[in-house]
Each structure stands twice: as structure tokens, then as C-alpha cells.
Backbone as numpy.savetxt, mean C-alpha at the origin, in Angstrom:
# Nx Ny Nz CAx CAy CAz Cx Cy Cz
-1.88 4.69 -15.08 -2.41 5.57 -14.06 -1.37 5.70 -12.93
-1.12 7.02 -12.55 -0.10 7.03 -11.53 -0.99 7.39 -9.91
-0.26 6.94 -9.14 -0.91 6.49 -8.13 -0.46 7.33 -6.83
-0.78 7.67 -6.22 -0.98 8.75 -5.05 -1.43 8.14 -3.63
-1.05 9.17 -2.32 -1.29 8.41 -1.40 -3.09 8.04 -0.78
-3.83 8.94 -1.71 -5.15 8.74 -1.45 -5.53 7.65 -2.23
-5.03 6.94 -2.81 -5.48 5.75 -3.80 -5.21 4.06 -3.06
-5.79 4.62 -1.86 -5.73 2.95 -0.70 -6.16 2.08 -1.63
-7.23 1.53 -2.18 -7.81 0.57 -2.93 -6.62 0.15 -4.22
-6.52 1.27 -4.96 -5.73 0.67 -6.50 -4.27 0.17 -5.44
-3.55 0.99 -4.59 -2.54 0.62 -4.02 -2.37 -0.96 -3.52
-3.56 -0.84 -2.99 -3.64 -2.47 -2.26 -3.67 -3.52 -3.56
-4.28 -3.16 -4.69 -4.77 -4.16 -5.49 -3.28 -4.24 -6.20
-2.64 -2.97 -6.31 -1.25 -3.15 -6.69 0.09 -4.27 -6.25
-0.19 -3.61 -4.58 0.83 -4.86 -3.89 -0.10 -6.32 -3.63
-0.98 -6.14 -3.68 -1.27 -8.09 -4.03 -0.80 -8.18 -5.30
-0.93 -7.87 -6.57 0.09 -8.26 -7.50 1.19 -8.60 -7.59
2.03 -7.81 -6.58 3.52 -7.53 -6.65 3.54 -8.79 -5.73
2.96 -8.64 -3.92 3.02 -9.29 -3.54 2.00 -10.36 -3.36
1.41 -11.42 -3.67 0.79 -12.10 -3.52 0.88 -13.29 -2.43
1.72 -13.61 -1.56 1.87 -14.32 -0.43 2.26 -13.59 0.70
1.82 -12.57 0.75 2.23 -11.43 1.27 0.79 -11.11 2.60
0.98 -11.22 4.18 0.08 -11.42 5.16 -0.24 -9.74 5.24
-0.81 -8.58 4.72 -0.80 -7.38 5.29 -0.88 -7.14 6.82
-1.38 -7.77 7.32 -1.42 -7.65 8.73 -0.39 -8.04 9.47
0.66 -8.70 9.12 2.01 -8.97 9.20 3.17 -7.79 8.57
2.55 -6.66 8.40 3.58 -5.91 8.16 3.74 -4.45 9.18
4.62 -4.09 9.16 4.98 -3.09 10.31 4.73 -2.21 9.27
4.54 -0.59 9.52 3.99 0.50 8.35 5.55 0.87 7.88
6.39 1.17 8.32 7.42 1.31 7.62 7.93 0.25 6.87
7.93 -1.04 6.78 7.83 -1.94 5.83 7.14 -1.69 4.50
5.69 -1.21 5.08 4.38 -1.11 4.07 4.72 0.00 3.29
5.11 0.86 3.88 5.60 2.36 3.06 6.65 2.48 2.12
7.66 1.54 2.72 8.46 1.09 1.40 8.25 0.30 -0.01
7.29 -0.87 0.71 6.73 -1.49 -0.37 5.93 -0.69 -1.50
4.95 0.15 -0.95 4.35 1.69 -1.55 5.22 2.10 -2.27
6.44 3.02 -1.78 7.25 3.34 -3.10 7.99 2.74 -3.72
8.16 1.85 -3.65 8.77 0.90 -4.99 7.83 0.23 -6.03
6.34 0.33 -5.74 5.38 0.47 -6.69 5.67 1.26 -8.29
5.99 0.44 -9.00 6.12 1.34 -10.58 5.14 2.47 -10.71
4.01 2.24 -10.55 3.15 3.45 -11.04 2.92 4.15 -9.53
3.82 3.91 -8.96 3.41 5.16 -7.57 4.25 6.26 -7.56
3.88 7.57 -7.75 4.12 8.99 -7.60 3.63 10.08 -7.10
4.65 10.15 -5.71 3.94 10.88 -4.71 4.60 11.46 -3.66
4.97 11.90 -3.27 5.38 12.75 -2.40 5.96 11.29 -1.22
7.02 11.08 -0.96 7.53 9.50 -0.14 7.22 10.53 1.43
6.96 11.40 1.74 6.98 12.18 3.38 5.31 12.64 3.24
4.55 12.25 1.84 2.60 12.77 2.42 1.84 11.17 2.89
2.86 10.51 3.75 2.06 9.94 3.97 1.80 9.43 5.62
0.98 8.96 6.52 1.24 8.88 7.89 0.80 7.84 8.18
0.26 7.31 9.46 -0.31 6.21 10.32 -1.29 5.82 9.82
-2.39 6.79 9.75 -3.72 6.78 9.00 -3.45 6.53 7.57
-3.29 7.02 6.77 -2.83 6.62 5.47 -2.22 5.10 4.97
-1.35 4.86 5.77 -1.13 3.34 5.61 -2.08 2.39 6.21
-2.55 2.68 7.13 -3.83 1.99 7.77 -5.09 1.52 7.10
-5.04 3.05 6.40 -6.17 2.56 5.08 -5.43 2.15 4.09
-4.31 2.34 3.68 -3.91 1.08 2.58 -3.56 -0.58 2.93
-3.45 -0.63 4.48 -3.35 -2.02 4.92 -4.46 -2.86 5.23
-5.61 -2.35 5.17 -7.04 -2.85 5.36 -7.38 -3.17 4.21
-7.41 -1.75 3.01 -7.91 -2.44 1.77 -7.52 -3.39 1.45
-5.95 -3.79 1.28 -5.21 -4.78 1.02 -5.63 -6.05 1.77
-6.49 -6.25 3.68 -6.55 -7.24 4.01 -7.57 -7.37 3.63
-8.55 -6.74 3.27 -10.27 -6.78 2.52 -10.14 -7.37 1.26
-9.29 -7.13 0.86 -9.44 -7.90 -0.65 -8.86 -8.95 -0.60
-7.94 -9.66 0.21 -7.44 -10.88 0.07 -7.85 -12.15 1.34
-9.10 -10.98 2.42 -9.28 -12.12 3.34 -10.61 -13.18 3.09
């Protein structure tokens, strides 16, 4: 499944895989956005994404691992 910037949940569940000692709330969004595209199954436009958008991918990510 290829993955898009509306896919906060699979994204997050992605980088806890990748990263698993990994504090989301410890990351600055341009950190987070990189980590995003270097995701294997992420394909998406690297400029559709903003503040809000990573925000909700940095929550899902702290929701599932807090």
C-alpha cells in the first residue's frame, strides 16, 4: 500500500517500525518530514504537506506509543 500525506495513522505505525526508540514529541517537523519521505511505501507529493499535516502525523505516532 502506498502511502500519502492523509494517511497520519498507517504513517505513524510506519515510523514506529522504522523508528522504534524514537520520542515523537522530540522531533522538530522538518526532521519528521524527512523521516516521512524516506518511508519505502511513501508516495506523495514531498511540498503537499504543512504544520497541520505533520501535527496529525506526530500525535498519531505519540498515541500509539504513549
Amino acid at each position: 500500500m502506498k502511502l500519502t500525506w492523509t494517511d497520519a495513522e498507517e504513517i505513524a505505525w510506519a515510523l514506529i517500525a522504522k523508528h522504534p526508540d524514537q520520542d515523537p514529541l522530540r522531533l522538530s517537523f522538518p526532521k519528521l518530514h524527512r523521516m516521512v519521505l524516506e518511508l519505502e511505501d511513501f508516495e506523495d507529493d514531498p511540498e503537499g504537506s504543512n504544520e497541520g499535516v505533520l501535527e496529525r502525523i506526530q500525535m498519531a505516532w505519540y498515541e500509539e506509543v504513549k
